[in-house]
C-alpha positions in Angstrom: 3.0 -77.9 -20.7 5.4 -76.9 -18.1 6.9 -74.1 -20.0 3.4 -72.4 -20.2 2.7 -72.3 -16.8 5.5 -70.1 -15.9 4.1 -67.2 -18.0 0.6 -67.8 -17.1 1.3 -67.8 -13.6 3.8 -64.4 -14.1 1.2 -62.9 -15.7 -1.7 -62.9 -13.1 0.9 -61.9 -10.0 1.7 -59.4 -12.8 -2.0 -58.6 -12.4 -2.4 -59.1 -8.6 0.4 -56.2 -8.4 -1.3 -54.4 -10.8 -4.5 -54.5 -8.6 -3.0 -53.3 -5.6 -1.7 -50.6 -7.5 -4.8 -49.3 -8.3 -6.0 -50.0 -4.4 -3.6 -48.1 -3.1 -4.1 -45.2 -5.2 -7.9 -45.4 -4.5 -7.5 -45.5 -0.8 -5.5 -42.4 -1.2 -7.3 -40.3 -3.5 -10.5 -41.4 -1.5 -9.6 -38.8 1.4 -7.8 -36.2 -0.6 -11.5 -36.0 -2.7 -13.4 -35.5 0.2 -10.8 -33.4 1.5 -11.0 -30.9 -1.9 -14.6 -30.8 -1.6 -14.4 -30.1 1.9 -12.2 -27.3 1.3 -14.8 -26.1 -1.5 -17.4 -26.0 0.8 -15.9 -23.9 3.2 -14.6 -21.3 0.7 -18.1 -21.0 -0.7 -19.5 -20.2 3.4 -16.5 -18.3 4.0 -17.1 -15.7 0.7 -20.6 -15.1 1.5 -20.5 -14.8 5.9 -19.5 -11.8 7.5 -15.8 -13.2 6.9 -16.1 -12.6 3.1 -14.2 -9.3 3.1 -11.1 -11.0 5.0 -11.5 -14.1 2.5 -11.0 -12.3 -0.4 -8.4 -10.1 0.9 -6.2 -12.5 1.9 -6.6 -14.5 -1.4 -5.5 -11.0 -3.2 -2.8 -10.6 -0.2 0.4 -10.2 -1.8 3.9 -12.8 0.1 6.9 -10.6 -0.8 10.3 -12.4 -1.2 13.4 -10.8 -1.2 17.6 -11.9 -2.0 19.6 -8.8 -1.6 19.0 -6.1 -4.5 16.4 -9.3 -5.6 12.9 -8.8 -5.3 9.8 -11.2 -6.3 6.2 -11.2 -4.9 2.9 -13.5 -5.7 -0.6 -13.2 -4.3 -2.0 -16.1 -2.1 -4.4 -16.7 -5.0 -1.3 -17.1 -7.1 0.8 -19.1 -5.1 -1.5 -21.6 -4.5 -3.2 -22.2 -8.1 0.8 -21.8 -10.1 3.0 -22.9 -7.0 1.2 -25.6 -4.8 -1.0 -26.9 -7.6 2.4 -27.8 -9.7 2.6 -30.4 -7.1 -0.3 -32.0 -8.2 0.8 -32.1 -11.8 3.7 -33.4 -10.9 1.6 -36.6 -9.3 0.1 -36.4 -12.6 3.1 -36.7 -14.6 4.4 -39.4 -12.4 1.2 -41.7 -12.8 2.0 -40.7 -16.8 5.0 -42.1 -16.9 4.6 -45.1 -15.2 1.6 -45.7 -17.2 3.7 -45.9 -20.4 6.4 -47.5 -19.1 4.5 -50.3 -17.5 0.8 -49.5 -17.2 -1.9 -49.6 -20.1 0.0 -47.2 -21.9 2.7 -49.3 -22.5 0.5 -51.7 -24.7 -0.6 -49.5 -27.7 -4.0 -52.0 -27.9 -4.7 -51.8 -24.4 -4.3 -48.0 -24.6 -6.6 -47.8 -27.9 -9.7 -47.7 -26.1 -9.1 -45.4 -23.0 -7.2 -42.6 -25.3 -9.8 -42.3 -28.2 -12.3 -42.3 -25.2 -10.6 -39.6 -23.9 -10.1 -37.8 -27.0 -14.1 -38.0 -27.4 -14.4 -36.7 -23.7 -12.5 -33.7 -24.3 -14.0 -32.8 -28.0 -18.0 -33.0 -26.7 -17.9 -31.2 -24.2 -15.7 -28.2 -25.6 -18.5 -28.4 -28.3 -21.2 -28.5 -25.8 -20.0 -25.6 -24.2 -19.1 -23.6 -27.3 -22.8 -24.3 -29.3 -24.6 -23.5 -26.1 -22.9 -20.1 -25.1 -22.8 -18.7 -28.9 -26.5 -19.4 -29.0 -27.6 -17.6 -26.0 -25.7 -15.0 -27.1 -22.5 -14.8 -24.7 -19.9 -14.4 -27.5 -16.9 -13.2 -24.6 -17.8 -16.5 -23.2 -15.7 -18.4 -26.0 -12.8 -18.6 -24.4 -13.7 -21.0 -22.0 -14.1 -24.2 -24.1 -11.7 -25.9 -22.1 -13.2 -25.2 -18.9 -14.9 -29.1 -18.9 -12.6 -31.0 -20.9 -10.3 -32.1 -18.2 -11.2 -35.0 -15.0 -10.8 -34.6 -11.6 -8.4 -37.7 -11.0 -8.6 -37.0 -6.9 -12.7 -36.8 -7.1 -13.4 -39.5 -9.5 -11.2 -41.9 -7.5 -12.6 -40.6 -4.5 -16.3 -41.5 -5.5 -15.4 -44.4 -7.3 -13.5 -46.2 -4.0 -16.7 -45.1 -1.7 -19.4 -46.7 -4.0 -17.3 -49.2 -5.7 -15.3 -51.7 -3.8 -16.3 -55.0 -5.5 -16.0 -53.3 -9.2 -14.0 -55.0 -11.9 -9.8 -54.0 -12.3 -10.3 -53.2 -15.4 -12.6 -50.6 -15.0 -10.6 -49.1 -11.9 -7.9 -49.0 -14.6 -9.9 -47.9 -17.7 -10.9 -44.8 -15.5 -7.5 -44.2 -14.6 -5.8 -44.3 -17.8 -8.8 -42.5 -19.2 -8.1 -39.5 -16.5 -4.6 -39.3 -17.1 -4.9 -38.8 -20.4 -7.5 -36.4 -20.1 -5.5 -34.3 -17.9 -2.5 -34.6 -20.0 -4.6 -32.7 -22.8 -5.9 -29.8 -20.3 -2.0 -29.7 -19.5 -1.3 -29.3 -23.2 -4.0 -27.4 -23.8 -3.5 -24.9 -21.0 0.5 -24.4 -21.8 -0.6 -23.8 -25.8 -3.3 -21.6 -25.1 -3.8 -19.8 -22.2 0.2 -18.3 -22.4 -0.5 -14.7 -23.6 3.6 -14.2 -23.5 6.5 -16.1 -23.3 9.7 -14.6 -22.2 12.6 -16.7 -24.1 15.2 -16.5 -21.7 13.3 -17.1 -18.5 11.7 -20.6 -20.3 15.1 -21.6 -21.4 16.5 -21.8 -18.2 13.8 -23.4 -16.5 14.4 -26.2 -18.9 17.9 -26.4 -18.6 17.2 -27.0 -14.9 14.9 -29.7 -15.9 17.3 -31.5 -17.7 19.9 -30.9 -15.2 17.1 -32.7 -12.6 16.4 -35.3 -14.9 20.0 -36.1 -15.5 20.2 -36.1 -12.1 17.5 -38.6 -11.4 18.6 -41.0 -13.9 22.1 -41.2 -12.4 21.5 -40.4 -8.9 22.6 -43.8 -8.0 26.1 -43.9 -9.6 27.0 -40.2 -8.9 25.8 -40.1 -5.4 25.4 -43.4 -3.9 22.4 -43.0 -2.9 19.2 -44.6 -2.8 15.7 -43.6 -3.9 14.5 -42.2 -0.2 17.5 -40.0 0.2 17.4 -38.8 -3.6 14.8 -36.0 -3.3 17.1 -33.8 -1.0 19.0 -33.1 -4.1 16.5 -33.0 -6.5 13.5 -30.7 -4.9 16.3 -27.7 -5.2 16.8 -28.1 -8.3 12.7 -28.7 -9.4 11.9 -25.8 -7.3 14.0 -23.4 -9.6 13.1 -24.8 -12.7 9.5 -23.8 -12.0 10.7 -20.4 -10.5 11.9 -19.6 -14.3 8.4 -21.4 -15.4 6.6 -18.9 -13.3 8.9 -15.9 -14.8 8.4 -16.9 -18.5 4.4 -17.0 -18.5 3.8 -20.2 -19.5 1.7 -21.6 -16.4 3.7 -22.8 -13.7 2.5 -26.3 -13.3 3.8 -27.2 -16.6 7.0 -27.5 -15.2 5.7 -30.0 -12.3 4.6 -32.1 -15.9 8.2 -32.0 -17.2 10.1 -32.8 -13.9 8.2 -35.5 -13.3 8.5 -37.2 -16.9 12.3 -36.9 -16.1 11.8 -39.3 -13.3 12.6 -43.0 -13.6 9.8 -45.8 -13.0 12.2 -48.2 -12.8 15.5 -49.1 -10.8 18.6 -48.5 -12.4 19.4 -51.3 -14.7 22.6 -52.0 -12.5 20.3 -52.6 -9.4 17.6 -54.8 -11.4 20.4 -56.8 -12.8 22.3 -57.3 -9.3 19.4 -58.1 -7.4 16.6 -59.1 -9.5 14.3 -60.3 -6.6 15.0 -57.0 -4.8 11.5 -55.4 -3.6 12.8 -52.1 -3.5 10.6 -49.3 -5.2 12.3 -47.2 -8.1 12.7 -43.1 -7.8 9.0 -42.6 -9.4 7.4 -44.4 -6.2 9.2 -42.6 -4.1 8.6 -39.6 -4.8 4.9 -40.8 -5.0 4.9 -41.8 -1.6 6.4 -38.6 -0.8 4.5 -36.0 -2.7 1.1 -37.2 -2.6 -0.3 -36.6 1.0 1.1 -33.4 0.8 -0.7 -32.8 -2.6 -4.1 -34.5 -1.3 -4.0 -33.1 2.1 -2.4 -29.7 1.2 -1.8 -28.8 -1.6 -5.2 -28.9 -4.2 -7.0 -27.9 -0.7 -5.8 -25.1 -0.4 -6.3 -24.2 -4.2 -10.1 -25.2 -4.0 -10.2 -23.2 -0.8 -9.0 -20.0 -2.3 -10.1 -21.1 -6.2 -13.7 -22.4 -5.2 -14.7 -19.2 -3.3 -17.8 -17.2 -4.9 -19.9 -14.0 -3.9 -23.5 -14.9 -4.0 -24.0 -11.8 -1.8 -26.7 -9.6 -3.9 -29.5 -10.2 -6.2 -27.2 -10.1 -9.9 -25.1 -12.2 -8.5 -26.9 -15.1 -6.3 -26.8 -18.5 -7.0 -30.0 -19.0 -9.0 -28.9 -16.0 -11.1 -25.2 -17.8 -11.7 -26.6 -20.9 -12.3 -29.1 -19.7 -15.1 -26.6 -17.8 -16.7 -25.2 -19.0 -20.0 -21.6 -20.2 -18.8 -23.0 -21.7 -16.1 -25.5 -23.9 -18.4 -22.7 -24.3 -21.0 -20.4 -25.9 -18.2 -23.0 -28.4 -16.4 -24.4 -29.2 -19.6 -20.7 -30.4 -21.0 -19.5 -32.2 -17.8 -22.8 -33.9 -16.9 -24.5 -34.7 -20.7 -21.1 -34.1 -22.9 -18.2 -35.9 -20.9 -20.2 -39.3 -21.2 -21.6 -38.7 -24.2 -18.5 -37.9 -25.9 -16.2 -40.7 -23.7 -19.6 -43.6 -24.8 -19.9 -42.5 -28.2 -16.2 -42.6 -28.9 -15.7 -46.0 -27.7 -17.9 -47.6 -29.2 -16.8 -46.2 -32.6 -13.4 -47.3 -31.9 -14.5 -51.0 -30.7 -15.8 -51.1 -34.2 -12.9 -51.6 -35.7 -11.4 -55.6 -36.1 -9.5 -56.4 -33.1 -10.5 -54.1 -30.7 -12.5 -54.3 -28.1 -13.6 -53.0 -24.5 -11.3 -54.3 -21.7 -12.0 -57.8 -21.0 -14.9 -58.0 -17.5 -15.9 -54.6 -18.6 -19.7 -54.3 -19.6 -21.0 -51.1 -20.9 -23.2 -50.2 -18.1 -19.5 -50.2 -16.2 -18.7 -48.0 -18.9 -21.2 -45.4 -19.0 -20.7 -45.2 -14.6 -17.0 -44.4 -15.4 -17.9 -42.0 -18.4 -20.3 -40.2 -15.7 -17.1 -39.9 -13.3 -15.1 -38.2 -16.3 -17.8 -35.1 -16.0 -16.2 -34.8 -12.7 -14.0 -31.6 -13.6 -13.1 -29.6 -10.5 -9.8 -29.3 -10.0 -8.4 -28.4 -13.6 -11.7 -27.4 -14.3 -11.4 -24.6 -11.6 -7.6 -23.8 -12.5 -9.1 -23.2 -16.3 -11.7 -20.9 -15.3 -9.3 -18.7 -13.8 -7.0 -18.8 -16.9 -10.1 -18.1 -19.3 -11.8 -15.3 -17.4 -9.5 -14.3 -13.9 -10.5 -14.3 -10.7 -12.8 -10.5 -10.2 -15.0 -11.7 -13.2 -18.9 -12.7 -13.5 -17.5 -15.2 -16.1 -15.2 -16.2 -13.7 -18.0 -17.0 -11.1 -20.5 -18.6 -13.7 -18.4 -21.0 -14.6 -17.5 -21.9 -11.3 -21.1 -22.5 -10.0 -21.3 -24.2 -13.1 -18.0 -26.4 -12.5 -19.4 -27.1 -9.0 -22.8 -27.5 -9.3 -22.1 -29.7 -12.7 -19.1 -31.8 -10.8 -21.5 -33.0 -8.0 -24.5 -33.6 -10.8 -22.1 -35.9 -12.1 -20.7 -37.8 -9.1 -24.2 -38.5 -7.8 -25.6 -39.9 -11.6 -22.3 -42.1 -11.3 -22.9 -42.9 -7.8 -26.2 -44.7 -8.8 -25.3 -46.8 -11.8 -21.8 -47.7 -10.6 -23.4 -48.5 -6.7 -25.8 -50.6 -8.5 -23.0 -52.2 -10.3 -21.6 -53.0 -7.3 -23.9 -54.8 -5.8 -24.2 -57.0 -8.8 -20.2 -57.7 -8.8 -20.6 -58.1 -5.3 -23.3 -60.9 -5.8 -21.1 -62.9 -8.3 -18.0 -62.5 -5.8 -20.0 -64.1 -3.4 -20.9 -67.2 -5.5 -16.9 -67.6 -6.7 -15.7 -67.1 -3.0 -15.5 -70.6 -2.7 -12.9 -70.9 -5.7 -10.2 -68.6 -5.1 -7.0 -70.2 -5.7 -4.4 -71.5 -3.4 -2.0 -68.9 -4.7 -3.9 -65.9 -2.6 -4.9 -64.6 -6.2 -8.6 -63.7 -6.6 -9.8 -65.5 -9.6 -11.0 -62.4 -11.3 -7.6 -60.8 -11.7 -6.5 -63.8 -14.1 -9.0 -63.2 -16.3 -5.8 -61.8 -18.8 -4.3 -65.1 -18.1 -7.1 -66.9 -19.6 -6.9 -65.0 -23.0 -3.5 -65.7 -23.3 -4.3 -69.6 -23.1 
């Protein structure tokens, strides 16, 4: 009996960690969401005031760089959506990594569910969109499919820590693994598709930097002596040439923000775990978490929604009731708010038909169909997309994003409701089992895992 309560008890501080994991990243994300809409808001105001003609011109205002006979130059617009954004992929391919080295991903029957419910977010809605712009005739429209396939990690979070603090783990961790994975496939997506031209030489040496900063980071204890807060000095230089040469070869820029951070380590060095097994000090990934991420939430995707967001509703063929009746704008609402749940429910429950599988345990699928709401929440990537698909001085371009904005709020309010209402009923049952948390300062609910294991 003894021997089993080791494990038992491992597991659900395993859990407890887990949970605070997630809280963190919600109490975080919280204001970098309301900061991105914020920022949205503003850039809509600013491109149809009296400021307009400054707003666009500085978006189109060229920075020039020079390094002796060397010369390289990049528009605002530019800058921000291939050169600041890549700081918020590279968030996203840290959360990746740590999510298959120990997160849900890890587990291949944990990650079942979330990945084939992604894979059904991402198909639905690129049909959705596809079916509804052939039909009303808007044939040049086709190539933005992928315009709603991808979740706003930052807004989702963001809406789901306001209306949700007494909701399950597990569904704070469904959503999560659900978004990652969804962005991971626009990343794909966007790096297979929207490239027009590669140039060979320019991509090969942006990824021999990346090795050369991923050997780096696996070592940088041994070679340098150094530990995880002081390792970044070395390795920024060397991520900030490998996307230089991203940039150059035409794949998109934040690609490379997706590879550097896959090179990163989750853990500490074996050497370290092994000499100090108790030690609480956090591995390179973390660090650079703690690091990067105000300055992506507070900075970074801002200032891309700022200039990204921005649309001229200024005359008659182009205001906003004429945008939003327009068939890319119908084609993109319809997808996030009617084809990102229906494709993220639908696919889930096919899956959970097969022996063995099932939703994550405290999970009911009213919580599922709030989360799968969230998932229509497509702003960020969603915005980056629209540019790829149709540019910036388009009326594609600015259907889609009234269609990406008016569609992403749709969504957050319809998940607002059922997941608020959820809340209150988690809330209710928390308030009857308040009585029995355990002496160990672990809620009761997180050891849920530790029952099915009994």
């Amino acid at each position: 009996m003894a021997q089993n309560a080791e494990p038992s008890g491992s597991l659900a501080q395993s859990k407890y960690r887990e949970a605070l994991w997630i809280e963190r990243i919600l109490r975080q994300e919280t204001i970098g969401g309301l900061i991105i809409v914020g920022a949205a808001v503003i850039a809509v105001v600013l491109a149809n005031s009296a400021w307009s003609d400054n707003y666009f011109g500085f978006r189109e205002t060229y920075l020039s760089f020079a390094f002796g006979d060397f010369a390289w130059k990049i528009s605002v617009g530019h800058l921000t959506a291939d050169g600041l954004l890549a700081i918020f992929f590279f968030l996203v391919g840290l959360e990746l990594k740590r999510e298959f080295v120990s997160g849900e991903l890890r587990d291949p029957r944990k990650a079942l569910v979330p990945v084939v419910a992604a894979i059904g977010g991402v198909l639905v809605p690129a049909g959705i969109y596809l079916y509804i712009v052939n039909s009303m005739g808007e044939l040049d429209a086709a190539r933005g499919w992928a315009i709603p396939i991808a979740t706003d990690i930052a807004f989702a979070l963001a809406v789901l820590a306001l209306v949700g603090t007494w909701l399950p783990l597990a569904l704070r961790t469904f959503l999560l693994t659900l978004a990652v994975v969804d962005d991971l496939i626009g990343i794909t997506i966007i790096a297979l598709v929207y490239t027009d031209e590669v140039v060979l030489a320019n991509l090969g040496l942006s990824l021999v930097f990346i090795l050369a900063y991923g050997f780096l980071a696996q070592r940088y204890s041994e070679l340098f002596h150094l530990r995880p807060g002081a390792a970044w000095v070395i390795l920024t230089p060397l991520g900030l040439v490998a996307w230089f040469f991203m940039y150059g070869s035409g794949v998109h820029a934040t690609i490379a923000g997706v590879l550097l951070a896959m090179t990163v380590p989750v853990l500490r060095p074996k050497k370290d775990r092994l000499a100090n097994p108790n030690s609480t000090e956090e591995g390179l990934a973390e660090v650079f978490e703690h690091r990067f991420r105000p300055m992506s939430a507070g900075i970074a995707v801002p200032l891309f929604a700022f200039f990204a967001a921005g649309v001229s509703l200024g005359n008659d063929e182009q205001s906003f009731w004429y945008l939003l009746t327009q068939p890319v704008s119908i084609a993109v609402i319809a997808a996030l708010v009617i084809g990102k749940p229906l494709g993220v429910v639908v696919s889930t429950w096919l899956i959970t038909r097969l022996p063995g599988v099932s939703m994550p345990k405290g999970m009911a699928w009213i919580d599922l169909l709030g989360v799968a709401l969230l998932a229509g929440i497509g702003f960020t990537v969603s915005l980056l997309i629209g540019e790829l698909s149709f540019g910036v001085e388009n009326i594609l371009g600015d259907e889609a994003k009234i269609g990406i904005l008016f569609g992403s709020v749709l969504a957050a309010m319809f998940a607002a409701l059922v997941l608020g209402s959820r809340n209150r009923h988690y809330r209710a049952v928390r308030a009857r089992e308040e009585k029995d948390l355990d002496r160990d300062g672990v809620p009761d609910v997180l050891q849920d895992a530790e029952e099915t294991q009994s």
